[in-house]
N, CA, C and O of each residue as an XYZ file, in Angstrom:
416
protein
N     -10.536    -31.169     17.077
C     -11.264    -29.996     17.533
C     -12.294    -29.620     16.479
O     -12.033    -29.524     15.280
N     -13.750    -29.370     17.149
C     -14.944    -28.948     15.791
C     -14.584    -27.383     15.587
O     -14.754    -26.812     14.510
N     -14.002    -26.678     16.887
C     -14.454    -25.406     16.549
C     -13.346    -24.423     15.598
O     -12.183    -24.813     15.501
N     -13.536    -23.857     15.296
C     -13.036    -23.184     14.163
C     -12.414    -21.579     15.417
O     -13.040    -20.677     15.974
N     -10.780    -22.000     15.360
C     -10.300    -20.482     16.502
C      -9.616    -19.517     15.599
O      -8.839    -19.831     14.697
N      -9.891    -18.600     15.848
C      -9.166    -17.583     14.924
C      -7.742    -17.142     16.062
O      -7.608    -17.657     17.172
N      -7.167    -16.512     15.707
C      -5.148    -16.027     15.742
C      -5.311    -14.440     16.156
O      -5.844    -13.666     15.360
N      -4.909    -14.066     17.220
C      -5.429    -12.441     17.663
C      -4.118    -12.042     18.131
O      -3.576    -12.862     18.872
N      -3.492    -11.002     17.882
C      -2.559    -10.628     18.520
C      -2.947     -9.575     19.239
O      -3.866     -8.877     18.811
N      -2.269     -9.252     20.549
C      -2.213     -7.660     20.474
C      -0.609     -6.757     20.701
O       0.494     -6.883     21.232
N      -1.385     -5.857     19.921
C       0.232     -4.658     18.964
C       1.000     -3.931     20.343
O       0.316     -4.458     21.220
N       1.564     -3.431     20.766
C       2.773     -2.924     21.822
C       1.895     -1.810     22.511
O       1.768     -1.535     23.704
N       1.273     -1.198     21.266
C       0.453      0.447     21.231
C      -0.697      0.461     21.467
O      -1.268      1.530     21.686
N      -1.342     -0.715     21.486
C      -2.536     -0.966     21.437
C      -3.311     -1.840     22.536
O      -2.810     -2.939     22.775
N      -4.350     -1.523     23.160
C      -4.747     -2.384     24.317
C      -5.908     -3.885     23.749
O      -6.288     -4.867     24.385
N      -6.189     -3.427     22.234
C      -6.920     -4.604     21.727
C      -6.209     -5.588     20.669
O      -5.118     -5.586     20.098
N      -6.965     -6.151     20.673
C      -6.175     -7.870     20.024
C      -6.889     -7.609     18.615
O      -8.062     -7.349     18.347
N      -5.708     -7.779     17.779
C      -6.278     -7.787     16.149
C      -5.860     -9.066     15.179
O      -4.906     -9.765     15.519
N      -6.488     -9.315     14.142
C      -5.917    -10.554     13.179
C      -4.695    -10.114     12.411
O      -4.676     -9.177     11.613
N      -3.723    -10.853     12.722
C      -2.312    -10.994     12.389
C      -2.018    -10.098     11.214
O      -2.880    -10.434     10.402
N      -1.272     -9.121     10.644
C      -1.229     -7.898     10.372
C       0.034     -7.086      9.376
O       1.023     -6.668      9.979
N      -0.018     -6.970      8.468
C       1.431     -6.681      7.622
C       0.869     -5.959      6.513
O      -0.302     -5.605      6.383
N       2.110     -5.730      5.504
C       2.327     -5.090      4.204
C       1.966     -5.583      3.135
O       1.559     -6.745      3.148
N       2.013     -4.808      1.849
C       2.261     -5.419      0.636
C       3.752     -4.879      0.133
O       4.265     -3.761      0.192
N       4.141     -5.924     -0.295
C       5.424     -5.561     -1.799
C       5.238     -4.666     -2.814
O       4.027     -4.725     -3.027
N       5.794     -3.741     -3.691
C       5.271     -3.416     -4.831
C       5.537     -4.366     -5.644
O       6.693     -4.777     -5.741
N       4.124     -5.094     -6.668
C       4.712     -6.250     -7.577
C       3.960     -7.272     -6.784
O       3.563     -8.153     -7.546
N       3.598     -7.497     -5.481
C       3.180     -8.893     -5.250
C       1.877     -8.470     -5.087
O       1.541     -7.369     -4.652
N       1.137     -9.375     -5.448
C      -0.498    -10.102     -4.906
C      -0.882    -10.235     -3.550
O      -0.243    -10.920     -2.751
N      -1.779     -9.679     -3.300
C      -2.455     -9.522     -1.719
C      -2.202    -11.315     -1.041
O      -1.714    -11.847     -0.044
N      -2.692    -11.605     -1.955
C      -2.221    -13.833     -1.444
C      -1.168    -14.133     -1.356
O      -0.692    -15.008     -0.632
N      -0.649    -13.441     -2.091
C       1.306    -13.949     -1.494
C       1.672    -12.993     -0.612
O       2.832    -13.296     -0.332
N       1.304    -11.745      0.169
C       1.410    -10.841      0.602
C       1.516    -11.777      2.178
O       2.446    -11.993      2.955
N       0.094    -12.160      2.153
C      -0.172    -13.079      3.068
C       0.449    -13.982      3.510
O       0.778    -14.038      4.695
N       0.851    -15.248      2.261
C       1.758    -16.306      3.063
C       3.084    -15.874      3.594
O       3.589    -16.385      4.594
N       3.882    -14.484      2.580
C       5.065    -14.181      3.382
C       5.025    -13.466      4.174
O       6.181    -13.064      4.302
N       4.023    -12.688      5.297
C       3.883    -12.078      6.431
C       4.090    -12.974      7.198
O       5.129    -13.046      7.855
N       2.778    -14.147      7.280
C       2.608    -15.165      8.294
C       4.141    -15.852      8.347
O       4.479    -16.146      9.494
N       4.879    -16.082      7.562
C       6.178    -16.708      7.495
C       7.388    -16.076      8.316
O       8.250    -16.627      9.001
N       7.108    -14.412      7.947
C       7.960    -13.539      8.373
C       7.854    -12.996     10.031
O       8.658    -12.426     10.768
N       6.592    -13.428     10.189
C       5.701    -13.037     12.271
C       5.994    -14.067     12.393
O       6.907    -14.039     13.219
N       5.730    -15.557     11.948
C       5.717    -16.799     12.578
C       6.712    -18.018     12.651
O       6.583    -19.097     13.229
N       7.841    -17.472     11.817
C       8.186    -18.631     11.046
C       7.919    -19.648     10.249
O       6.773    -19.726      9.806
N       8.844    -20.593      9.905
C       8.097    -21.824      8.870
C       7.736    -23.070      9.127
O       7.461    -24.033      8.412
N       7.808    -22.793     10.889
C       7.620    -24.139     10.988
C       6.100    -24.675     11.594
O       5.807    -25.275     12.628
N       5.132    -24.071     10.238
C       3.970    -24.415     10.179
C       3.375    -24.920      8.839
O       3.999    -24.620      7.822
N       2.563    -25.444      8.753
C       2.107    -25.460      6.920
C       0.729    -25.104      6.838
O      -0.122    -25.817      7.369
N       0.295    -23.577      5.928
C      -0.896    -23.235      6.063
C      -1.262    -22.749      4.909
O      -0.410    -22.406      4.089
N      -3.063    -22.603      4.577
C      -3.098    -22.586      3.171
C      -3.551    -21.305      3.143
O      -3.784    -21.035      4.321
N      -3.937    -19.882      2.123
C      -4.609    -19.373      2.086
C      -5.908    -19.670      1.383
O      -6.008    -20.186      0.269
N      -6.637    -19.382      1.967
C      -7.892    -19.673      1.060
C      -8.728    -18.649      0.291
O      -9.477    -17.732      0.625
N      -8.285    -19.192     -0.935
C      -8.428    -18.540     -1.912
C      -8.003    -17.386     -2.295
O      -7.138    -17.048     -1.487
N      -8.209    -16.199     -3.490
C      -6.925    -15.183     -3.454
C      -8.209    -14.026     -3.709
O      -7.979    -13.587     -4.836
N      -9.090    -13.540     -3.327
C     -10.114    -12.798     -3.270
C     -10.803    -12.379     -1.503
O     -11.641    -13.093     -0.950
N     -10.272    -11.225     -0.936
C     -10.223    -11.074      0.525
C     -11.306    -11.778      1.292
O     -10.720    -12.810      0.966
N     -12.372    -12.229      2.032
C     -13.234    -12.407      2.801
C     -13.772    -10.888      3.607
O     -14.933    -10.696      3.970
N     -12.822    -10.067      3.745
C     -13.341     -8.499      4.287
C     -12.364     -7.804      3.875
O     -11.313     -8.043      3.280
N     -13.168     -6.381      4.519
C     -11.842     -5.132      4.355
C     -12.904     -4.032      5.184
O     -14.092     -3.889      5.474
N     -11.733     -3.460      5.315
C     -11.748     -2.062      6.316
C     -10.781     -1.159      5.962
O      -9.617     -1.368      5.619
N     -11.497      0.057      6.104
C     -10.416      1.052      5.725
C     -10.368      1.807      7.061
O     -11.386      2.145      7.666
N      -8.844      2.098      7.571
C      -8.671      2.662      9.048
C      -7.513      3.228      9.050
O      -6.475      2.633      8.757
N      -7.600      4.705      9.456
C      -6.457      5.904      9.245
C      -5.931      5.798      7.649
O      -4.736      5.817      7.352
N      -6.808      5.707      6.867
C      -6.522      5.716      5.718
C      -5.770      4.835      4.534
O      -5.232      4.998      3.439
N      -6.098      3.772      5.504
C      -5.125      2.545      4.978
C      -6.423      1.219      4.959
O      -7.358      0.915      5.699
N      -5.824      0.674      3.629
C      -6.839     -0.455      3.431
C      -6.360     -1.524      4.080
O      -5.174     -1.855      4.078
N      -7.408     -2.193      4.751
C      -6.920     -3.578      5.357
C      -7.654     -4.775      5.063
O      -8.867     -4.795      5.277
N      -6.957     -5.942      4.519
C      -7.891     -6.912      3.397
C      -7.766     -8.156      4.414
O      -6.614     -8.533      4.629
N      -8.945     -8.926      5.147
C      -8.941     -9.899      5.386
C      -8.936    -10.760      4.902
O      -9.733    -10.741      3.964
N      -8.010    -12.365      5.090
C      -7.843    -13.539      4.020
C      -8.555    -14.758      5.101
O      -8.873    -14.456      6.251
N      -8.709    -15.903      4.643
C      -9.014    -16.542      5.367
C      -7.884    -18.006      5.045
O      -7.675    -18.667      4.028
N      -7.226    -18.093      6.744
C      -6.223    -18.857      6.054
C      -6.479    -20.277      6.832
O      -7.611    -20.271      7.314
N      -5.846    -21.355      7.070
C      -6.134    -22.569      7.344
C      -4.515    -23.050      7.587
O      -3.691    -23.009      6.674
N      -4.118    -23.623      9.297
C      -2.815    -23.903      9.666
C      -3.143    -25.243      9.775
O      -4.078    -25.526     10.524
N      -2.555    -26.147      9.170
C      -2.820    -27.517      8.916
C      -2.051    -28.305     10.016
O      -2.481    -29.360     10.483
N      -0.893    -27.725     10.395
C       0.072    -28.956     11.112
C       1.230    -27.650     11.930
O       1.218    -26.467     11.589
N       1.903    -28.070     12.735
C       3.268    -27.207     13.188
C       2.538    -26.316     14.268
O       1.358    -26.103     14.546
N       3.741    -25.895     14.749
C       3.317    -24.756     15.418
C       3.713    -22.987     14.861
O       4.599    -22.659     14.072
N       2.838    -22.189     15.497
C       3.135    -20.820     15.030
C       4.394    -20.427     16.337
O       4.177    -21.045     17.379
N       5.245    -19.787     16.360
C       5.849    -19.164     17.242
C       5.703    -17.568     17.098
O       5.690    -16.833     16.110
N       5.569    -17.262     18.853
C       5.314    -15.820     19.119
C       5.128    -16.108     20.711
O       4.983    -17.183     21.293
N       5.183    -14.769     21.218
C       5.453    -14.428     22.482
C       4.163    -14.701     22.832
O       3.215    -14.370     22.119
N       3.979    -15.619     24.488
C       3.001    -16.072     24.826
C       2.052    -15.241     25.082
O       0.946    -15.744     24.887
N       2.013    -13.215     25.759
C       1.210    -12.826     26.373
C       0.776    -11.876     25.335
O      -0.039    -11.079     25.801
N       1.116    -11.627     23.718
C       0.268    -11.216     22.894
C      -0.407    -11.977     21.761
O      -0.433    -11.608     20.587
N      -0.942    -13.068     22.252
C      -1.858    -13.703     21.214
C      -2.871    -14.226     22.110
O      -2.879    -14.141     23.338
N      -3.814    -14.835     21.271
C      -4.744    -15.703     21.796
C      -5.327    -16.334     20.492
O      -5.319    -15.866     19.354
N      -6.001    -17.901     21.096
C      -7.207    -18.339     19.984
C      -8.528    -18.256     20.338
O      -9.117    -18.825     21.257
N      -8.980    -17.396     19.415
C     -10.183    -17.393     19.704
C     -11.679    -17.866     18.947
O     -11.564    -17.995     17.729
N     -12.757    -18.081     19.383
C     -13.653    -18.298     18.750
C     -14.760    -17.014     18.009
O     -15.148    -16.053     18.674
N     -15.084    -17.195     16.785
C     -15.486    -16.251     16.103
C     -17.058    -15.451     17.499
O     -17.641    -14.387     17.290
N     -17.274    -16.207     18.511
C     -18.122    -15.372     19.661
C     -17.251    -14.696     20.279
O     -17.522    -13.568     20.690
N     -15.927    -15.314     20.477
C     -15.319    -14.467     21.662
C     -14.680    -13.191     21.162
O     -14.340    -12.247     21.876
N     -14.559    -13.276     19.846
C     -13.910    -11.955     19.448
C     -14.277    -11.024     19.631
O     -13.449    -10.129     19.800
N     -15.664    -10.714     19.701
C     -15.926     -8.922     19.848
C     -15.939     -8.582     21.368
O     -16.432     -7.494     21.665
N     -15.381     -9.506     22.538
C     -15.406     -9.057     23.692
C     -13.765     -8.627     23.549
O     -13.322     -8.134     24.586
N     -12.816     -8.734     22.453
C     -11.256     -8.395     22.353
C     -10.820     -7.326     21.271
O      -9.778     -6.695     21.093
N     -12.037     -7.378     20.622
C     -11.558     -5.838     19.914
C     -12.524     -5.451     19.894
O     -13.452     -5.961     20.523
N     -12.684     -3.902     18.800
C     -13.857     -3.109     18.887
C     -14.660     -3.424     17.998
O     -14.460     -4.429     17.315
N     -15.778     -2.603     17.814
C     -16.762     -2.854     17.319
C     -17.044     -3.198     15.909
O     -17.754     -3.987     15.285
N     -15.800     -1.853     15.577
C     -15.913     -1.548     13.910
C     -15.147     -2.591     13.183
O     -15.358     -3.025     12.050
N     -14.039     -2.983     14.199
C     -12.826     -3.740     13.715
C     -14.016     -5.455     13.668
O     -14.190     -6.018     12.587
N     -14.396     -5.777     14.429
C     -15.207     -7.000     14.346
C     -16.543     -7.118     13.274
O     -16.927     -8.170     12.765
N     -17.045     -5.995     13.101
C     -18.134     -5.855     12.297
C     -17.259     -6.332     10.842
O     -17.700     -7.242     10.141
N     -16.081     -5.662     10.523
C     -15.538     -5.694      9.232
C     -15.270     -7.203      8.653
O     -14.795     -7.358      7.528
């Protein structure tokens, strides 16, 4: 595949689809923050890299910072419930969330 799909969920509460979504530890690094979310939503039976340990975006929303990573799933599958995800292409996204959330 050439095209490059991004990972969208959408939340219980929410009618739009967002990029996959969690915490930090006190003590851990936003990059390890990352691989053990995706581990902890998806399980392990994928192998994926983060790239690099310096965010690609951020947004701040209801007062909470949110740091985009850019990650890379090499092999496996992700598991999750079929009717809140999708892959999408970096065009199709702003017809699945909003404005501000896609601009970021």
């Amino acid at each position: 595949m050439d095209k490059v799909l991004y990972l969208l969920i959408r939340e219980k509460a929410e009618d739009k689809f967002r990029l996959p979504e969690g915490s930090i530890n006190d003590g851990e690094l936003l990059h390890e923050a990352v691989k053990r979310e995706l581990n902890e939503k998806f399980g392990n039976g994928f192998e994926s890299w983060v790239v690099g340990k310096i965010p690609v975006g951020h947004i701040n929303e209801n007062q909470k910072n949110i740091f985009f990573y850019n990650v890379r799933i090499f092999f496996g599958q992700v598991k999750f419930k079929k009717e809140n995800f999708c892959w999408l292409s970096k065009d199709e996204i702003k017809d699945f969330t909003d404005e501000n959330y896609f601009n970021s």
